[in-house]
C-alpha positions, 0 to 999 in steps of 0.5 A, a space after each residue: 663460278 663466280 669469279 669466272 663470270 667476272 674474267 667473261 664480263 672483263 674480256 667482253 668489256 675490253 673486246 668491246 673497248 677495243 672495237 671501239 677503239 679500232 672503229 675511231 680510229 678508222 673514222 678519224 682516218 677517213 675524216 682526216 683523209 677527206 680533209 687533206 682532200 678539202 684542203 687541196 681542193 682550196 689551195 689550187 684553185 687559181 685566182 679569175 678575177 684578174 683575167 675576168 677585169 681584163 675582159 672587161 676593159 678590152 672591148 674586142 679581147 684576143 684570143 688567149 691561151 687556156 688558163 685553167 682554173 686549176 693549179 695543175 703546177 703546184 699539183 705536178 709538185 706535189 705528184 707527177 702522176 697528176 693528170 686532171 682534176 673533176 668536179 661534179 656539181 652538188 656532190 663532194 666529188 672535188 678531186 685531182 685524177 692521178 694515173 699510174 703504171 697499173 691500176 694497182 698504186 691508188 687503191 689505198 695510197 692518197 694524193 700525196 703519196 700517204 697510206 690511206 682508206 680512201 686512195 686516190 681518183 685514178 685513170 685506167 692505166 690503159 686510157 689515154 692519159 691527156 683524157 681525150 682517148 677513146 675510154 677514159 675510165 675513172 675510179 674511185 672508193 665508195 666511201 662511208 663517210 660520203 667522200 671520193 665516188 660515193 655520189 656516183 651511186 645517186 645516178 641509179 636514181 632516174 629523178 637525180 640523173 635528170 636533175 644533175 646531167 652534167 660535171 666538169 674534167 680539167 687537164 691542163 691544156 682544157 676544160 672538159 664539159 659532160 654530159 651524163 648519158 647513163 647510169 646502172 649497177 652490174 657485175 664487175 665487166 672486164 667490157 668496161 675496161 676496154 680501151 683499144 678499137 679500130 675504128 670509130 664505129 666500132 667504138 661507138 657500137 660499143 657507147 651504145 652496147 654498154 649504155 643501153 643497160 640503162 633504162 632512162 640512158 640518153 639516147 645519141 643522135 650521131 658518133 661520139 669521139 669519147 666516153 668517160 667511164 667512172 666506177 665504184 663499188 656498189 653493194 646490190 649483191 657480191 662485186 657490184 659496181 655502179 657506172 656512170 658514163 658522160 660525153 663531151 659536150 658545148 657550153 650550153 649542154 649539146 652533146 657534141 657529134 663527130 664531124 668526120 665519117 668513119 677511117 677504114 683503117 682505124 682512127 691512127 692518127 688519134 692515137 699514135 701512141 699505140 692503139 691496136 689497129 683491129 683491137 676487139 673483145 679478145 683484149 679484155 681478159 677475165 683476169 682485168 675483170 677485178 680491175 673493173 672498179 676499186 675494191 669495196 670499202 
């Protein structure tokens, strides 16, 4: 008995240490992947200081053309599916935005390309790539260590959603201000990966249908021309999700309104590139219902 309780003591011992092991090595990955991150973070910003003592010198300065704080060049080397940047103020949410052919590609494949835990920020496959569509959905791992869309959980609280309104998108044609109008938690809705409507009402019932979840949702005084969705895993039950959802703003936080009255033939010109006049819930399948937000972590 003697000698078979010292062989149960030896596998609990090296189970333990291979636990260990495994859950190390698990850390380090993680750690390592947020500061490959961090690093790209530091290494496109571009240099302002040059621009801002020119604008000091010229007392009438001309109209230039954007140039974006991000080195969207030295990111389309490094990956051409790069579409846009997003910063969020007091958060670690830093990243480049990626877009794939499916929604499928950046789930456990970083920025460069490597294998990895954390993935990527990515566009829905189905929004419009510039980020100027009507659904632009965003998704991100609810990571442990803090890292990708973990702070989205922070806007379930009614105090930090006042506190922290507002986050930036870049592409590389313009700088996109937001203003945050919602936050929830809920199932995984295939309604959230809606895309494709045909007209500007019947887009903006739809801004309204999916923000009134939220109890202390801003309430819109008139038509949005966008809605800017991000995602992650939430954990209140099996298959939660947390959503955010923003719309463009000025420089000084107003929510910008649409100017132009609805098209009764749907907003073509928008969206030449092949949005589905007469699009309606019956685009949306059950089976996209999975894709609502990235697997939990």
């Amino acid at each position: 008995m003697g000698k078979i309780r010292k062989v149960l003591i030896i596998i609990l011992l090296l189970a333990a240490f291979s636990s260990g092991v495994l859950v190390l090595m698990d850390f380090l990955a993680r750690l390592q992947a947020e500061r490959e991150y961090e690093k790209l973070a530091e290494m496109v910003q571009t240099e302002e200081e040059t621009k801002e003592e020119l604008q000091t010198e010229e007392t009438e300065p001309e109209a230039e053309e954007y140039q974006s704080p991000i080195d969207f060049a030295m990111l389309k080397s490094i990956n051409s599916d790069t579409v846009g940047w997003i910063q969020v103020p007091d958060t670690p949410i830093d990243y480049p935005i990626v877009q794939a052919e499916d929604n499928d590609r950046y789930l456990h494949t970083d920025f460069e390309g490597n294998e990895s835990v954390g993935g990527a920020i990515f566009l829905d496959f189905e929004s419009d790539p510039d980020l100027k569509g009507y659904n632009n959905i965003l998704y991100g791992h609810h990571m442990k260590n803090g890292s990708m869309f973990k702070a989205l959980v922070n806007y379930k609280d009614q105090e930090y959603f006042e506190d922290h309104p507002y986050f930036t998108i870049y592409t590389p044609e313009e700088e996109i201000f937001l203003r945050v109008i919602a936050a929830y938690y809920g199932d995984a809705d295939p309604q959230a990966r809606r895309t494709r409507f045909a007209t500007d009402e019947e887009f903006n019932e739809y801004v309204d249908e999916m923000t009134s979840k939220c109890p202390y949702r801003v309430e819109l005084e008139g038509e949005v021309e966008s809605l800017y969705s991000l995602i992650t895993c939430s954990y209140e039950f099996d298959d939660a999700r947390t959503f955010v959802y923003a719309v463009p703003a000025d420089e000084d936080g107003n929510i910008l309104y649409s100017d132009s009255a609805p098209s009764e033939n749907g907003d073509a010109e928008r969206d030449e590139s092949g949005a589905e006049e007469g699009a309606s819930e019956e685009n949306i399948t059950e089976e996209s219902a999975s894709e609502a937000a990235a697997p939990e972590d």
